[in-house]
C-alpha positions in Angstrom: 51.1 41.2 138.7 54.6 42.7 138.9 55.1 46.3 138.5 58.9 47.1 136.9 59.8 51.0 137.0 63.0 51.0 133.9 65.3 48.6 134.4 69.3 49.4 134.9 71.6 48.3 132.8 73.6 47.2 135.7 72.9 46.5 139.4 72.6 50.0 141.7 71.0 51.2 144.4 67.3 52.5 144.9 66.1 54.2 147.3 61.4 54.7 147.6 59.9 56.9 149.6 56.9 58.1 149.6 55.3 61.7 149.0 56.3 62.7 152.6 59.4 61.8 152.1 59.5 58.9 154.3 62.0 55.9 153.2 60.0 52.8 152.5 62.2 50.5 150.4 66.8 50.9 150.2 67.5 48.4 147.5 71.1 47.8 147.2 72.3 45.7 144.0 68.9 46.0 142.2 68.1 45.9 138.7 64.1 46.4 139.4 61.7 47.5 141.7 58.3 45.4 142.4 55.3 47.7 143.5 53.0 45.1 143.4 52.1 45.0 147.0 52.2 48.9 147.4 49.2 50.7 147.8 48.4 53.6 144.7 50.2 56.5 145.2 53.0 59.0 144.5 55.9 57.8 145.0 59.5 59.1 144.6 62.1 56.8 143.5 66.2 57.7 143.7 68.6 55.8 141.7 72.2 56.0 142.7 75.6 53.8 141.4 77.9 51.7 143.6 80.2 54.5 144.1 76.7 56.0 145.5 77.0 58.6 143.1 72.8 60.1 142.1 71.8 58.6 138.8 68.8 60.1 138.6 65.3 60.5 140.5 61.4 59.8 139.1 58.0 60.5 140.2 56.4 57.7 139.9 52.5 57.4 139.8 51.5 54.3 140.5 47.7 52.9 140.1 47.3 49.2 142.1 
């Protein structure tokens, strides 16, 4: 089962980490982000454009 935070409207670049601040996944050209094989957690996720300009950045809670 696929896990899709909100989609972009065009492709950027994501950036996971986890809730130590660790990087765990630098997506560049993405439009969404699979969690499926993550394990439940709090995760942060950083959304930037291609001028790597910060869109914005979530909290995400995710459940397995």
């Amino acid at each position: 089962m696929k896990n899709f935070i909100e989609q972009t409207p065009e492709a950027a670049n994501m950036i996971l980490s986890n809730a130590h601040g660790e990087t765990l996944f630098n997506l560049n050209d993405a439009t969404e982000l699979d969690l499926s094989g993550m394990p439940p957690g709090i995760y942060m996720l950083s959304i930037f454009d291609k001028e790597g300009r910060k869109i914005k950045t979530e909290q995400l809670s995710y459940l397995g």
